[in-house]
C-alpha positions, 0 to 999 in steps of 0.5 A: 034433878039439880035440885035433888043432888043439891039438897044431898051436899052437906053445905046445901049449895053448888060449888064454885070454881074459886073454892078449888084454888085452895087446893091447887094451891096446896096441892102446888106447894112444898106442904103437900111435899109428904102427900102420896096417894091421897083424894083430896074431895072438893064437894061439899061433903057429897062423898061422905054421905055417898060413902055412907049410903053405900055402907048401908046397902 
């Protein structure tokens, strides 16, 4: 199953817990200081391929 999901991530691998420090730091900082109900998605592109097989359906 690990297998199958991995093979659907843009980026072709699992994600690592450092590449979310980025965000966080954005996140923490005053740039994100205009940022208001926003998902910010961290996966790989997994979302976007997600997104578009549902507006196949």
């Amino acid at each position: 199953m690990k297998e199958i999901v991995r093979s659907h991530i843009s980026v072709g691998r699992w994600g690592n817990p450092e590449e979310l420090g980025g965000v966080a730091v954005f996140l923490a900082s005053e740039a994100s200081s205009y940022m208001n109900g926003q998902m910010l998605m961290v996966d790989g592109g997994v979302s976007e391929i997600l997104s578009f097989s549902m507006s196949v359906v």
